[in-house]
N, C-alpha and C positions, 0 to 999 in steps of 0.2 A: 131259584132259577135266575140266570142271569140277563140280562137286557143285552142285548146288542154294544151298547155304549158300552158295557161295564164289561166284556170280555176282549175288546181291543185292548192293544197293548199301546201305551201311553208315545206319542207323538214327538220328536223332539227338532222344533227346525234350528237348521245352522249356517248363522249368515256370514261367510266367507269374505272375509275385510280385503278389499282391494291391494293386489300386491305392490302399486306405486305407492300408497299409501304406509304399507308394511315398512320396504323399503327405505323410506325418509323418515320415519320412527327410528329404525336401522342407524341409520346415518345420523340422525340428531343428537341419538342416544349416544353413537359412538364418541360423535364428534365432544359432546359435552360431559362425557368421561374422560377423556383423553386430556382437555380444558383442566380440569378436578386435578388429576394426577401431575399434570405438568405445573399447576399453580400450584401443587404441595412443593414439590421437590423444588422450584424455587426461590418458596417460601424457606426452605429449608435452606438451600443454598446461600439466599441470602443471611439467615440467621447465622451460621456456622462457618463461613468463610467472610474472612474482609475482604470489599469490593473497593477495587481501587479506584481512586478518584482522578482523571487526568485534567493534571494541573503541565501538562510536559509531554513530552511525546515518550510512547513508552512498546516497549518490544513484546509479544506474547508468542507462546508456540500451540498450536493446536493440533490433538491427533485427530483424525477422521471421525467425525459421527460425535465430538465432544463440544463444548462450551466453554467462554468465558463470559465474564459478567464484568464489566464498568460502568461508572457513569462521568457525566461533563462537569467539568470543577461551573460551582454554582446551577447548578440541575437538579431537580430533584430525581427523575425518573432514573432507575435502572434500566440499563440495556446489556443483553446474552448475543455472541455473536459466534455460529456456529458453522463449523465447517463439515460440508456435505459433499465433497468430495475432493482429492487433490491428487495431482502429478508431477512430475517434474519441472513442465513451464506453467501451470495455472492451477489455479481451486477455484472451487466454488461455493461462497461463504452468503448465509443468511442471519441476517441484525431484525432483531425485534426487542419493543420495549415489555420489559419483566413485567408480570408473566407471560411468556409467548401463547399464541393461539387464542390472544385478549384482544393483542393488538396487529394492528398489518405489520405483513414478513417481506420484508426488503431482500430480493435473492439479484447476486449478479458475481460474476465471472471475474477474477483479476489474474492479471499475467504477472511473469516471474520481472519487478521493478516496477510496476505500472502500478499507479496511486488513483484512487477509487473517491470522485470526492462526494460523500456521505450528508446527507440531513437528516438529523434527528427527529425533527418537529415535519419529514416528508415536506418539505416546503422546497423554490427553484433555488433557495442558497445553503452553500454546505456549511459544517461545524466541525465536520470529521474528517479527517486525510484517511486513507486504509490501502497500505501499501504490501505487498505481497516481496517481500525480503528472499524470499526462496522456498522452494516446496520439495518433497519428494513423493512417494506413491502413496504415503500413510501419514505425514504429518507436514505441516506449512505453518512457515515463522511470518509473522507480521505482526506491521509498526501502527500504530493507532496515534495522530498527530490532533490537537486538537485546532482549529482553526477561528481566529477571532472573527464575529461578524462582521467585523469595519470592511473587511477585505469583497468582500459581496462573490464570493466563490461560488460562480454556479454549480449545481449538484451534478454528477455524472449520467448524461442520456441511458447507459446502459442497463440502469439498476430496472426492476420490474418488483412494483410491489401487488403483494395481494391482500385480500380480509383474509381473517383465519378459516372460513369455513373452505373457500376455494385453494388454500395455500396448504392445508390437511388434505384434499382430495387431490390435490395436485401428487403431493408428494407419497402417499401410499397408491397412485399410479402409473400414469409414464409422467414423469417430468420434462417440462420445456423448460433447456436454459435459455437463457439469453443468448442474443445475438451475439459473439466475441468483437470483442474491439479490432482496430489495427492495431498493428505491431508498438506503433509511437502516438502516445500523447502531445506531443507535435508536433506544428508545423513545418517541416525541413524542407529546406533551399539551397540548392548549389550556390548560388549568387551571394555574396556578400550584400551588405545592409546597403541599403541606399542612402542611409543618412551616415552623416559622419558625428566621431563624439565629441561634445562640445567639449572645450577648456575644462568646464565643474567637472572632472573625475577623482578617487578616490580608489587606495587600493588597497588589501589587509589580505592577510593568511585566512582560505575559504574556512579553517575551523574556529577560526577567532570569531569572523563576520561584524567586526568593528575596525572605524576607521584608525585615526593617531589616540595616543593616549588622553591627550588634551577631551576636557568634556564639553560638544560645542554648545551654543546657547539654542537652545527646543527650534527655534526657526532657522537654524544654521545646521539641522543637520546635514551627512554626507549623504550622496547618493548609495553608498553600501548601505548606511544604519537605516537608510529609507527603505531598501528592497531585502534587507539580509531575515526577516523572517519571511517574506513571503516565497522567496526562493526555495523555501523547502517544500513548500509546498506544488512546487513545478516536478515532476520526473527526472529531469537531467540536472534539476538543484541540489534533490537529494540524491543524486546519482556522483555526481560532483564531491560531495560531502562525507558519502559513505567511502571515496576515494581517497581525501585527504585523510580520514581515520586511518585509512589501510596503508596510503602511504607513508602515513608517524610512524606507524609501529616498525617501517624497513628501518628507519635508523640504527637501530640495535641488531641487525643481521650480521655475522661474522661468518668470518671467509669457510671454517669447519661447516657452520650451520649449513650456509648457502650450500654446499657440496655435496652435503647429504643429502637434502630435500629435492637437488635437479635430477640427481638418479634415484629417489624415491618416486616423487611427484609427475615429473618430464620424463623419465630414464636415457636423459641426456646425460654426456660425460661432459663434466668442467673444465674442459679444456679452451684454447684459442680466444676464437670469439664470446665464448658460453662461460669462462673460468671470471672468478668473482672480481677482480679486475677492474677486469671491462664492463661487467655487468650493474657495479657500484656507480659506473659513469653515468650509465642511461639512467640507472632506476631513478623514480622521484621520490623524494622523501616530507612534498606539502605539493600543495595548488594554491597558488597567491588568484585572490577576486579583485576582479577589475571592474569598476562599475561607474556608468558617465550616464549626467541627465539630459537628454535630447529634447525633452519637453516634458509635462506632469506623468501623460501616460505611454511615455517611450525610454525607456533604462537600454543602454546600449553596453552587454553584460561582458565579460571576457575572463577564463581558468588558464593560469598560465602555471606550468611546471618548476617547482625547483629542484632544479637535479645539475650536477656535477660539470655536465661537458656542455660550456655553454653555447656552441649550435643548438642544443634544444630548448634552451629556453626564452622559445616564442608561444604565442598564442593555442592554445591545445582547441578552446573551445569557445565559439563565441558565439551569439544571441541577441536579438531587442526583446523586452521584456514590459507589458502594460500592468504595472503595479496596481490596475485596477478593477483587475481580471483576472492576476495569474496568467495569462497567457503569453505563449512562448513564441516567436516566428524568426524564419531566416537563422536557425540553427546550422552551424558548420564544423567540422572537426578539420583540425590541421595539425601542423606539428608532432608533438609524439601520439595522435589520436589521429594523423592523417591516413585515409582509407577508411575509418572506422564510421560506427554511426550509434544510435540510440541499443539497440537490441544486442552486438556484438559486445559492445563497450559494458554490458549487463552481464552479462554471458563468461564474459574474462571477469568479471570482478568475481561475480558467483562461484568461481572456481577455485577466483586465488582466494578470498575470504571465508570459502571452506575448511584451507588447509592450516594447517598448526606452526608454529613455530611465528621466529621473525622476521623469515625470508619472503613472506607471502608474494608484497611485491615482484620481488625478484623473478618467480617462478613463471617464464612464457608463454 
């Protein structure tokens, strides 16, 4: 016979784990799986592709939702810079040092010409230019410039870093970008400079960016060899630059080429004003730099055209420029850039440097 005790059925309690609790289990687990798999694949990455070293400024294209890998000539660390979304005037690209979701994710916004200036080490001075060359809906070409410390280039306010754990919950939910910049990285003023340029100037073909051939003595340099790398590192330096490339190549345009491409390209007819002619007058085929020392941190800069019909060859674009900041002020366009400005003058280049042939220039 049975006892009381012995004919219950046996008891089982079940302590129900707190669902916040649950959930950050959830989340830790996720997040330190996703860590695992991304530290394989660029372990692998690394192993099975060369990772170029920038020792130079160097071009890369990226599709949507893809990777590159670099690092800094003398760096040890790898860095993946990924682009997370793009359109025709801007992307939006994410830099972390290899393996990503190890390290903080640097996310910010660059427009079509606008230079991104980058720190590796997250610190207030950059190493890195990251210039946004052109984009369309699915993939965006950009220049990765490396930048010497001497120059003290503060880093770009825009950029917004996160830890991996907030930059993973960020991004499999709503994303904040960043604020967009303005249109121009700098300064513009109708007004001409207030200072005048002293006597010390010096002037060379903007894709040389050296003075006479003569080699001067290390304290005699010219005011260009002073300022001719950091200029790239300004927007309308290397806007400037990417100009004189595009204007070499018009040299080689012939009168057949030209004809085809204005009614390809414009679907203008070659006639009158528009027939290759007259068109050979205007076009330029270099931008000579003009560069005078106003004092240590004041370079009074000037792009002047060489083209054919010499009415135009006056001052296209001129500047002061503090070689100790990169920073630009009292920019103005005149001459064959008169009416124009930063964002336009990007805008026509982007169009003509899209198209084929060697009339690019030429094309309106």
């Amino acid at each position: 016979m049975k006892t009381p005790e012995q004919g219950r059925e046996p008891t089982i309690t079940v302590i129900k784990q707190q669902s916040g609790h649950k959930n950050l289990y959830r989340t830790a687990t996720t997040i330190l799986l996703a860590t695992i798999v991304i530290a394989i694949i660029a372990y692998i990455a690394l192993t099975w592709h060369g990772i170029p070293t920038l020792s130079s400024n160097q071009t890369i294209s990226l599709a949507v939702g893809k990777s590159s890998y670099f690092r800094l000539n003398g760096e040890s660390p790898y860095f993946s810079i990924f682009l997370k979304n793009s359109t025709k005037s801007y992307a939006t690209l994410y830099v972390s040092e290899v393996p990503v979701l190890t390290s903080p994710v640097s996310e910010f916004i660059a427009y079509n010409g606008e230079q991104i200036n980058f720190s590796t080490s997250l610190s207030s001075t950059a190493d890195l230019g990251i210039i946004l060359l052109s984009a369309t809906n699915s993939t965006s070409k950009i220049e990765l410039i490396p930048i010497p410390s001497l120059y003290k280039i503060k880093a770009s306010p825009s950029i917004v870093i996160s830890n991996p754990a907030s930059f993973y919950s960020n991004i499999t939910g709503t994303a904040t970008l960043p604020t967009p910049p303005s249109t121009t990285t700098t300064s513009v003023s109708s007004q001409p400079s207030s200072s005048k340029p002293s006597s010390s100037s010096t002037s060379a073909t903007a894709s040389s960016g050296n003075g006479q051939q003569s080699k001067p003595a290390p304290a005699a340099l010219s005011p260009i060899q002073n300022i001719s790398t950091i200029l790239n590192y300004t927007s309308i330096g290397s806007l400037m630059k990417n100009y004189t490339i595009l204007y070499a190549g018009s040299s080689s345009c012939t009168a057949p080429e030209y004809n085809t491409s204005l009614v390809e390209y414009v679907h203008l007819s070659p006639t009158g004003p528009l027939d290759f002619k007259n068109a050979s007058q205007v076009t330029p085929t270099g931008l000579v730099l003009n560069a005078s020392m106003i004092s240590k941190t004041n370079y009074f800069v000037t792009y002047s055209p060489i083209v054919a019909m010499k009415t135009l060859q006056v001052v296209a674009v001129s500047f002061n420029l503090d070689p100790s900041t990169a920073a630009v002020t009292n920019l103005k366009f005149s001459g064959i850039f008169a009416g124009q400005n930063s964002t336009s003058l990007q805008k026509t280049y982007n169009f003509q440097n899209a198209l084929t042939g060697y009339c690019k220039a030429y094309m309106p």
